[in-house]
C-alpha positions in Angstrom: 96.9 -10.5 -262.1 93.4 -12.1 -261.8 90.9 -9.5 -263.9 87.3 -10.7 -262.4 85.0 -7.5 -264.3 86.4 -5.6 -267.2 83.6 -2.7 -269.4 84.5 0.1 -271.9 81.9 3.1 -271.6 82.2 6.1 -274.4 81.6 9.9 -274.3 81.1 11.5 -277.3 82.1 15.1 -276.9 83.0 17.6 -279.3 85.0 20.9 -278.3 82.2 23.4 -277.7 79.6 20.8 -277.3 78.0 18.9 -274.2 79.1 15.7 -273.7 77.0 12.6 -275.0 77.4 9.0 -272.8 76.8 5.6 -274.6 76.8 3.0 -272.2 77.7 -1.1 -272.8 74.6 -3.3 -271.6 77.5 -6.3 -270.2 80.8 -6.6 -269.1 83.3 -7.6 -271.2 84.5 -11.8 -270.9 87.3 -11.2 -268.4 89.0 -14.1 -269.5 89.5 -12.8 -272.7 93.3 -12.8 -273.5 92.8 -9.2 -275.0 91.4 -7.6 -271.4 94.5 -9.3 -269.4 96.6 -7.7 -272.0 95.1 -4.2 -272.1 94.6 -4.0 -268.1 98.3 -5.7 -268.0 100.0 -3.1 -270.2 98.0 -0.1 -269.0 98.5 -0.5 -264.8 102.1 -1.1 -266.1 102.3 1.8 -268.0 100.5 3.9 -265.5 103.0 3.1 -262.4 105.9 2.8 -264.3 106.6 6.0 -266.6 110.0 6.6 -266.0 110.3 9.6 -268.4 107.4 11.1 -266.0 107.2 9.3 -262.6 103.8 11.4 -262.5 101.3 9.6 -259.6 99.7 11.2 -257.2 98.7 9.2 -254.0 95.6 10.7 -252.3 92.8 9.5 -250.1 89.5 10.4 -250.9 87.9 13.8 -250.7 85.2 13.3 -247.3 82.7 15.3 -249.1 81.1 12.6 -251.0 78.1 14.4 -251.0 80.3 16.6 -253.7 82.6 14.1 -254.5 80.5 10.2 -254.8 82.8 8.4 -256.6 84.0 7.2 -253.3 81.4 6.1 -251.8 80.2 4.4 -254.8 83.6 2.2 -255.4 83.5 1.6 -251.7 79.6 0.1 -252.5 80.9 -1.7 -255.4 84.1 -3.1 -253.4 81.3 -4.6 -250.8 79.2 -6.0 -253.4 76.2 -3.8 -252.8 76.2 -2.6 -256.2 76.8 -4.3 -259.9 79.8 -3.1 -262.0 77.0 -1.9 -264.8 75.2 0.5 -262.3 78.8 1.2 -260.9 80.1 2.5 -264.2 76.8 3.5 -265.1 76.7 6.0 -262.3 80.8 7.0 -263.1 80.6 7.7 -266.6 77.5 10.0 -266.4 79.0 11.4 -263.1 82.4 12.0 -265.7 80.5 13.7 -268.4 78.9 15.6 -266.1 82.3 16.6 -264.9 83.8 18.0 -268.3 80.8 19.6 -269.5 81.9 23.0 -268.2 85.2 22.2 -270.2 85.1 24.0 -273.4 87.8 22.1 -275.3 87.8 18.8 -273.4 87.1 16.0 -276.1 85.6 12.7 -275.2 86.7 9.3 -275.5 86.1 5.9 -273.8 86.1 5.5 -270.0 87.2 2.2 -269.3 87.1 -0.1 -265.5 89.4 -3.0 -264.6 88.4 -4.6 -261.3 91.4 -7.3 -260.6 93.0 -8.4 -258.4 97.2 -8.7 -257.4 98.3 -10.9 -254.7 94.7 -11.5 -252.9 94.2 -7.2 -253.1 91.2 -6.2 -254.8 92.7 -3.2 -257.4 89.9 -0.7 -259.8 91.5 0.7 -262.6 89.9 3.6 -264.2 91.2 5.0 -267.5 89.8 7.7 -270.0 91.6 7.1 -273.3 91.1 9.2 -277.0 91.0 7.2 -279.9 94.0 8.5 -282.3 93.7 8.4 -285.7 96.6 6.2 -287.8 97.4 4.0 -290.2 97.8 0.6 -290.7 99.2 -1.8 -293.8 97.2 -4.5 -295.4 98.1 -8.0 -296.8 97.9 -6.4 -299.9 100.8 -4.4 -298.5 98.7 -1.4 -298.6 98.0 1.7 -296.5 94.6 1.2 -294.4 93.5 4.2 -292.1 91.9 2.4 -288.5 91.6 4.0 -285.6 93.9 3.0 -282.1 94.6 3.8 -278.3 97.3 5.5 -277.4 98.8 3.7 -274.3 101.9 5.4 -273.9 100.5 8.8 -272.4 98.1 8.3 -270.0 96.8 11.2 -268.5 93.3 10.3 -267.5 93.6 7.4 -265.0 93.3 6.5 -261.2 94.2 3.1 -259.5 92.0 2.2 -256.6 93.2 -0.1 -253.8 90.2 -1.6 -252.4 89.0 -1.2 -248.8 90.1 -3.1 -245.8 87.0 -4.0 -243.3 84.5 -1.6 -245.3 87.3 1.3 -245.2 89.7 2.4 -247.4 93.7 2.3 -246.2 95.8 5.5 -246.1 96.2 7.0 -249.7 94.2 4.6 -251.5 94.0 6.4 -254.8 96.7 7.0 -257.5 96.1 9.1 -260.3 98.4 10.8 -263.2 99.1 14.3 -262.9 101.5 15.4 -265.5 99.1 16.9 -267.2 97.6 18.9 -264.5 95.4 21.5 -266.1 94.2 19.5 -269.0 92.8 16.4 -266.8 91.7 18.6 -263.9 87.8 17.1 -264.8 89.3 14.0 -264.3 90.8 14.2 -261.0 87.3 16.5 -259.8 85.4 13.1 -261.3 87.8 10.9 -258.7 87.8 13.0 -255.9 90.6 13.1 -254.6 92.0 15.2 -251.1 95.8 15.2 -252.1 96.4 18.3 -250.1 95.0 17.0 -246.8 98.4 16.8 -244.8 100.9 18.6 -246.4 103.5 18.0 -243.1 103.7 14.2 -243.4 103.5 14.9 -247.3 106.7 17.3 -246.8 108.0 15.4 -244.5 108.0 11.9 -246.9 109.8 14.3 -249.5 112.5 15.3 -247.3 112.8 11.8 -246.5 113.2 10.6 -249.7 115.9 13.3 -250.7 118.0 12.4 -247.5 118.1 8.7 -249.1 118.6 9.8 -252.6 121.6 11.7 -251.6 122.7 8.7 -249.3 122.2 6.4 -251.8 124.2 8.6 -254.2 127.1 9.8 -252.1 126.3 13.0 -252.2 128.7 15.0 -249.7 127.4 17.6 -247.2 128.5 21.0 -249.3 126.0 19.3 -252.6 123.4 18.1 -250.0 123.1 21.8 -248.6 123.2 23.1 -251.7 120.4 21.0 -252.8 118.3 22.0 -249.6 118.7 25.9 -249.8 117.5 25.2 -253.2 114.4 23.1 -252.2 113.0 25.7 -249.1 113.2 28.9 -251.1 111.2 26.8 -253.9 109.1 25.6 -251.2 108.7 29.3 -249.7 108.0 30.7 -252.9 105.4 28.1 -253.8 103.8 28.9 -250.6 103.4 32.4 -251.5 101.9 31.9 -254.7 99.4 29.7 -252.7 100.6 26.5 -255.4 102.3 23.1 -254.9 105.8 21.6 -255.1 106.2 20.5 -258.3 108.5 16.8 -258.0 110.0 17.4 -261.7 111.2 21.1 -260.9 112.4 19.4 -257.6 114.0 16.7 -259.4 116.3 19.1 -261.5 117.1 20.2 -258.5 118.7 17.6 -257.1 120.3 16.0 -259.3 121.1 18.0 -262.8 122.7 15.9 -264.9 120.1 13.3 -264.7 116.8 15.4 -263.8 114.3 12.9 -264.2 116.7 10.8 -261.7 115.0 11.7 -258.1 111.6 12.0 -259.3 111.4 8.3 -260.4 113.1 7.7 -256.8 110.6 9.3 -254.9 107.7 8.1 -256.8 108.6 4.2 -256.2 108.3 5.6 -252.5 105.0 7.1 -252.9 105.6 10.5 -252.9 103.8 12.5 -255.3 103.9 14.4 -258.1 102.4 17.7 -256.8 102.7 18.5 -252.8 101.1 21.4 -251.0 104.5 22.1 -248.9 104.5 22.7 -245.0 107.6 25.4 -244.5 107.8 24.2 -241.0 108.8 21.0 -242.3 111.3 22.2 -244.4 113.0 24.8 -242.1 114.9 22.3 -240.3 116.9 22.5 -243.0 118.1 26.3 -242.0 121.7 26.4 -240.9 122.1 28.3 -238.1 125.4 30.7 -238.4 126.9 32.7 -235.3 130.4 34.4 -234.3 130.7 36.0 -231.0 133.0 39.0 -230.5 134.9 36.4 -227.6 135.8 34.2 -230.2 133.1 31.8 -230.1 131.8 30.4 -233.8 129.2 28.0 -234.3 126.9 26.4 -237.3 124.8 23.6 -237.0 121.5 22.6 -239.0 118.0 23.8 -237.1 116.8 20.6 -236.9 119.6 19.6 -234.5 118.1 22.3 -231.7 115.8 20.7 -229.4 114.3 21.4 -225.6 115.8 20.0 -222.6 114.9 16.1 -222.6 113.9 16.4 -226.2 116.2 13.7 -228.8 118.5 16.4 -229.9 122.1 16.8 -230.5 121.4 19.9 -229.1 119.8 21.3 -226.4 118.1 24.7 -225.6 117.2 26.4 -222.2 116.1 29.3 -223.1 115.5 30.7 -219.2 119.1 29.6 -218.3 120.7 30.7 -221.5 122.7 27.7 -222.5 122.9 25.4 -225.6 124.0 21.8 -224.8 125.6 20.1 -226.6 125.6 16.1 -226.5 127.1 13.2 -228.0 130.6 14.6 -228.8 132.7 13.1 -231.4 135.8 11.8 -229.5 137.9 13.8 -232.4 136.5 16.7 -231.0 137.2 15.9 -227.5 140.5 14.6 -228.2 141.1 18.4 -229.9 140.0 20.1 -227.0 142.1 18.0 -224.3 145.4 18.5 -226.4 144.7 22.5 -226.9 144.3 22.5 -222.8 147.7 20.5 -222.4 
């Protein structure tokens, strides 16, 4: 990790009260061993809470007009701007942000530009100063004041832009604490809802390799995808997201945190706006005809003619194909005709 501007910014904010910004004239020496530490343990920290695998990978909201943070890391990113009017413009933008928040309580807004194997990185964190205490040489009590590193709840990562643009999903940000950092993520900007099919769609993927991965046979695999669409149905009704946690317990209940950090190594986030097309290929399909005739298959094996499908519908001529037969099955149905 090369750390090339490092600056701490405050907001003094009482509950009930508007928010108060004090800014730092300079950056911070980035070489000092205490900034590589602090960015070091916090980026770690932030992409690596296994209790609560909690990111949420988002691009950008295209309303910067509404939503500037953006458009001003993209200026910063090309050079156009210093960090100081950068973080300048953030922090008041930030305050301005949790004023309407009653019992939001200030603290010190921090940015990390670095950089990890030649990719320029912006870390943005919003920590609380806790209360403690400490023991002397004197081997006494002394009350100081600390950061608390271990829950961060207030934080994005930025990847920085490629040619002047920012890549798919450039911004991570925690989201385990939904309701009580939603200033936070309305400061960032992000549009995490933008396509909930290829959002559902990575999910779904990461399940089928969770349960491949795991040995999961096809009666606990179903069982896990009933589960999953009536959550997702419900969700949709309620007009909410897919929470990966809940989903988690799903999946695997004797170790519930299990999947979520799974899917979170893969990018998947915390909080999905589901698609129930996506997850209806999951239906099975169950029919018995009075002739005798009894099929089940999975939805997402039906296809149109010419379509990559085990199974083929034409709907005109009334006839299901089927196609690449197990030779167990053909071997079945040659002896039963003998």
């Amino acid at each position: 990790m090369n750390i090339k501007e490092f600056i701490i910014h405050r907001i003094d904010k009482k509950p009930h009260h508007d928010p108060v910004v004090h800014l730092r004239r300079k950056p911070l020496k980035a070489n000092d061993p205490r900034v590589l530490k602090f960015t070091s343990l916090a980026v770690e920290i932030f992409q690596a809470n296994e209790d609560k695998p909690s990111s949420v990978f988002a691009d950008f909201n295209l309303d910067t007009a509404n939503y500037p943070f953006s458009d001003w890391c993209l200026k910063y990113f090309a050079g156009s701007i210093s960090l100081l009017q950068f973080t300048k413009d953030s922090t008041h933008r930030l305050a301005n942000c949790m004023k309407p928040k009653q019992l939001a309580t200030g603290g010190f807004v921090i940015f990390a530009a670095f950089e990890v194997d030649s990719v320029s990185k912006l870390l943005v964190v919003m920590l609380h100063p806790q209360d403690g205490l400490s023991i002397t040489e004197n081997l006494e009590f002394e009350e100081v004041t600390h950061l608390e590193l271990k829950h961060i709840d207030k934080a994005a990562l930025v990847t920085g832009p490629a040619n002047g643009t920012f890549g798919s999903k450039p911004v991570a940000y925690a989201g385990f604490r939904k309701e009580m950092s939603h200033y936070f993520q309305e400061f960032i900007g992000p549009d995490a809802f933008r396509n909930p099919s290829k959002d559902s769609a990575g999910l779904i993927d990461a399940l089928e390799d969770y349960a491949r991965d795991n040995a999961f046979d096809s009666t606990q695999l179903d069982g896990v995808r009933i589960q999953i669409r009536r959550y997702a149905q419900t969700v949709t009704d309620q007009h909410d997201e897919l929470d990966l946690s809940s989903i988690s317990a799903m999946v695997d209940p004797v170790r519930p945190n299990a999947f979520a950090s799974y899917a979170a190594s893969r990018g998947v986030s915390a909080f999905i706006k589901p698609d129930n097309q996506v997850f209806k290929r999951w239906k099975v399909i169950r029919f018995k005809s009075p002739d005798g005739l009894v099929l089940q298959f999975k939805a997402e094996m039906v296809g149109q003619p010419g379509t990559n499908h085990r199974l083929e519908l034409d709907e005109a001529a009334k006839t299901l194909t089927i196609k690449h037969l197990e030779f167990e099955l053909i071997e079945q149905i040659k002896s039963a005709k003998t």
